[in-house]
Residue frames relative to the residue before (quaternion, step in Angstrom):
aa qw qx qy qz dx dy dz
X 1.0000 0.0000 0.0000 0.0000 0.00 0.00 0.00
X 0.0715 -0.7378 0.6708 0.0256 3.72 -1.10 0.96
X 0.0279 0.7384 -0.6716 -0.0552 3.32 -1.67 0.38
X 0.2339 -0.5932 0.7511 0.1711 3.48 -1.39 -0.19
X 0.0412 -0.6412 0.7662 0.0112 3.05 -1.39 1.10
X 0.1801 -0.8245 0.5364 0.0126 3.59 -0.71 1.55
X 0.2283 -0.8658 0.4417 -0.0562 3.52 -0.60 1.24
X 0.0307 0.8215 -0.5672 -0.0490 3.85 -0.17 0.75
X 0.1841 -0.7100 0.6790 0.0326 3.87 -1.18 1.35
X 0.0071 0.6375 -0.7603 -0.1243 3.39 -1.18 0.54
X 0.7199 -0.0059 -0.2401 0.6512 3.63 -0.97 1.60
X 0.8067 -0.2425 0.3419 0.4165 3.60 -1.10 -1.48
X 0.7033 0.4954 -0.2736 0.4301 3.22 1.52 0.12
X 0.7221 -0.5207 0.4079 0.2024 3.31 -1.24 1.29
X 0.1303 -0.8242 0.5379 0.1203 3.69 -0.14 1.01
X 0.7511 -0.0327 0.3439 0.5627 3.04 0.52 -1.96
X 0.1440 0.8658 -0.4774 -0.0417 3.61 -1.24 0.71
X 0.0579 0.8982 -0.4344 0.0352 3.21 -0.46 0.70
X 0.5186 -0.6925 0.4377 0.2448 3.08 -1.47 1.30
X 0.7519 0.4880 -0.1734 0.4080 4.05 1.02 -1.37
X 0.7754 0.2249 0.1385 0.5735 3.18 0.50 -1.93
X 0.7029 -0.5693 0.3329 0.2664 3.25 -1.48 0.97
X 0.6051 -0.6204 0.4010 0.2969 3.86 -1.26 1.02
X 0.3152 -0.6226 0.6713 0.2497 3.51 -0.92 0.78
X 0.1726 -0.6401 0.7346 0.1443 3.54 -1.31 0.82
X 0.7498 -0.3739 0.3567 0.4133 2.91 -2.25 0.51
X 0.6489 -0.4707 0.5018 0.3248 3.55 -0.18 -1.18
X 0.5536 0.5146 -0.4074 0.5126 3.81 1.30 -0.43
X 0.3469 0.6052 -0.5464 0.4636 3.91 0.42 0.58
X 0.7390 0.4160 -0.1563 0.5063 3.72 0.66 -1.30
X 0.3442 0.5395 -0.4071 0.6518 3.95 0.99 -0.19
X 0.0740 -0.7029 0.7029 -0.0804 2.71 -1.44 1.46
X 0.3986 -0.5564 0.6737 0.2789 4.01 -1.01 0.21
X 0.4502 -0.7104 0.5250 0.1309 3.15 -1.02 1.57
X 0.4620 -0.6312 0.5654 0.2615 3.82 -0.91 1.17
X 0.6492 0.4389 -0.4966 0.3732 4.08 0.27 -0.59
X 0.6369 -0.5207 0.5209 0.2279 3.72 -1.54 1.58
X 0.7725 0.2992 -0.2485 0.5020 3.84 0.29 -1.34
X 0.5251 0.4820 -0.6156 0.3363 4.39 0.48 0.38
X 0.1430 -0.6871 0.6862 0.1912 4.10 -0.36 0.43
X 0.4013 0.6232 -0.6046 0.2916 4.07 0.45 0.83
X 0.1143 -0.7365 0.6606 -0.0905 3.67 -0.33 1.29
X 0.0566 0.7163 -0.6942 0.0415 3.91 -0.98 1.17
X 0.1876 -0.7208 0.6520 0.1417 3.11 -0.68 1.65
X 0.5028 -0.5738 0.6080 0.2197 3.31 -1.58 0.91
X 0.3458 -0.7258 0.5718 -0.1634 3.06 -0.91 2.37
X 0.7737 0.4682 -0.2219 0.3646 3.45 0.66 -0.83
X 0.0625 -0.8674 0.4910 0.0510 3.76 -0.61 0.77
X 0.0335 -0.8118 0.5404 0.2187 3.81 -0.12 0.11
X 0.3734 -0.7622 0.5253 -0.0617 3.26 -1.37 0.90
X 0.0876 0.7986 -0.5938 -0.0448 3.88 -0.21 0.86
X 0.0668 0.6495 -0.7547 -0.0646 3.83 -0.90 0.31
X 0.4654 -0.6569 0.5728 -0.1544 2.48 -1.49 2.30
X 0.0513 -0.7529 0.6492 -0.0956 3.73 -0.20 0.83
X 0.1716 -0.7546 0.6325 -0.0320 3.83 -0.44 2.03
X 0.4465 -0.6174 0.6407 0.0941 3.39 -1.43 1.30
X 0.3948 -0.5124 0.7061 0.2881 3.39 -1.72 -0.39
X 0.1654 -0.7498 0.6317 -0.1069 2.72 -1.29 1.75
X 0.5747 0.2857 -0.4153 0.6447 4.05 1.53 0.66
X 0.1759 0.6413 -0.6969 0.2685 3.18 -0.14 1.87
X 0.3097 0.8542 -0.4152 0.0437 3.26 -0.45 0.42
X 0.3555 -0.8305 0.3854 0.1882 3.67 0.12 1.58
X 0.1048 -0.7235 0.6821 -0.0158 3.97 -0.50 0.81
X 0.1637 0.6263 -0.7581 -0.0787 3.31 -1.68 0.66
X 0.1385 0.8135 -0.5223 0.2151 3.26 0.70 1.01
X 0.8938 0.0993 0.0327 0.4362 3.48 1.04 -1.36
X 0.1787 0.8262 -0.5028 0.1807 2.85 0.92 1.54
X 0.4065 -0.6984 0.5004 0.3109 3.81 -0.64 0.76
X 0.7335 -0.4912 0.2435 0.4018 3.49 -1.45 0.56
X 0.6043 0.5806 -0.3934 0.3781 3.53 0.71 -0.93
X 0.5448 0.7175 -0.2142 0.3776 3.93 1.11 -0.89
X 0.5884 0.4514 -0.1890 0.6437 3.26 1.14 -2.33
X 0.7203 0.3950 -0.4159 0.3902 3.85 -0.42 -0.97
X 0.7367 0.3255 -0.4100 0.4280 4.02 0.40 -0.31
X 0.4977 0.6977 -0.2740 0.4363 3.14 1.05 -0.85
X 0.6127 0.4658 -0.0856 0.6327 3.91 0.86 -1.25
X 0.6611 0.4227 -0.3930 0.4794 3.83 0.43 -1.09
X 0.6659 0.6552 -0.2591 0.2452 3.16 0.55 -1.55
X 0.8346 0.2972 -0.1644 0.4337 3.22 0.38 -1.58
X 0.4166 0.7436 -0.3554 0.3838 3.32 1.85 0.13
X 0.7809 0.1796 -0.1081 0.5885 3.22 0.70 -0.91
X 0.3619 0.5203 -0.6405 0.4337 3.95 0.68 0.74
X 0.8078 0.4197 -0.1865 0.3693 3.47 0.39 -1.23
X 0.5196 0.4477 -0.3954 0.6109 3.65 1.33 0.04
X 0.8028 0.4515 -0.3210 0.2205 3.39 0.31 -0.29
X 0.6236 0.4513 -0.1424 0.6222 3.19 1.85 0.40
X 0.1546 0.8253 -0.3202 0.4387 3.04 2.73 0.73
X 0.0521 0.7119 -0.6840 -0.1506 4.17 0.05 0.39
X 0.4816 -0.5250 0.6598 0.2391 3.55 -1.72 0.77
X 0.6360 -0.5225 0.5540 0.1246 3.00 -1.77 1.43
X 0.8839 0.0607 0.1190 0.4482 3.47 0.00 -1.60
X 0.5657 -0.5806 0.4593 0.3632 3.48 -0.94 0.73
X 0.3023 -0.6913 0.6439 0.1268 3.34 -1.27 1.78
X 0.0287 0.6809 -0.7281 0.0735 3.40 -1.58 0.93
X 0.0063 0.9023 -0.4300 -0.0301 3.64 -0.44 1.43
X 0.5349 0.5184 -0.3792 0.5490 2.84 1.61 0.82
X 0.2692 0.7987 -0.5209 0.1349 3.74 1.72 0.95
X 0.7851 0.4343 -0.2551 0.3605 3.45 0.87 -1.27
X 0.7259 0.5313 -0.3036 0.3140 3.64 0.84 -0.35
X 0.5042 -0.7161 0.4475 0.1808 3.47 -1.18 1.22
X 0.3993 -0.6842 0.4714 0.3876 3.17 -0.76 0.93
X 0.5331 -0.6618 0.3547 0.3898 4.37 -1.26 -0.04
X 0.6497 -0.5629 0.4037 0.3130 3.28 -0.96 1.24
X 0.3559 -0.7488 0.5419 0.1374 3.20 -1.38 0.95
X 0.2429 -0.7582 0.5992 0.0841 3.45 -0.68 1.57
X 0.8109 -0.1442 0.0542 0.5645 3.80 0.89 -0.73
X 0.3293 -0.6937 0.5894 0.2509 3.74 -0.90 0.74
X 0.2739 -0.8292 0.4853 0.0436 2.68 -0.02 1.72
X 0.7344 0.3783 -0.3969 0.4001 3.43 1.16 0.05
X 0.5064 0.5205 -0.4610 0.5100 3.47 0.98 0.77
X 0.6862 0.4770 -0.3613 0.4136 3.34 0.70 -0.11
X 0.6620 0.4038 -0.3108 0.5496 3.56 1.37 -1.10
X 0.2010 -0.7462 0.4946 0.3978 3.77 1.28 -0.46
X 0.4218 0.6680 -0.5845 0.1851 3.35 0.25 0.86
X 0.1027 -0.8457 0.5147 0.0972 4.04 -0.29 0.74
X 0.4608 -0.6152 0.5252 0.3651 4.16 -0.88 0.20
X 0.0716 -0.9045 0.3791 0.1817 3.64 -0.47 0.28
């Protein structure tokens, strides 16, 4: 990744920076120096713009050509169970389908007469 961060000073002070799109300057760019011989008005040119240029790597280059075996097997595990794990179930799970509830030798609350109310 590269960028430019472009900076405009007018004297020692910080006008305007920017990281995308081009620096707004103060405005003494547009000031002109008067063409008549007899004006003795001299504007020295205060304003300076500045870019620091920040260079990336450009021999990046991603290979899964030569991965060794141990790699493929996590690599395989991995995306194995990302994708089960966002698996929705078909049919409604009940793990208590096959078992019988226990036979009733005595109702033990009719006998103690005690009832929930």
């Amino acid at each position: 990744m590269s960028f430019t961060v472009g900076m405009h000073y007018c004297g020692k002070t910080l006008v305007d920076y920017s990281l995308f799109d081009k620096v707004d300057t103060c405005g003494m760019e547009t000031m002109q120096v008067s063409e008549d011989p007899n004006c003795s008005l001299v504007i020295d040119d205060c304003c300076k713009d500045e870019n620091i240029i920040v260079e990336g790597q450009d021999n990046l280059k991603v290979s899964f050509d030569n991965l060794n075996f141990q790699q493929q097997v996590f690599l395989v595990a991995y995306t194995y169970s990302f994708f089960n794990l966002y698996e929705e179930y078909l049919e409604h799970l009940v793990p208590f389908r096959y078992y019988e509830p226990p036979l009733l030798v005595r109702d033990i609350h009719v006998l103690d007469e005690t009832f929930l109310i």
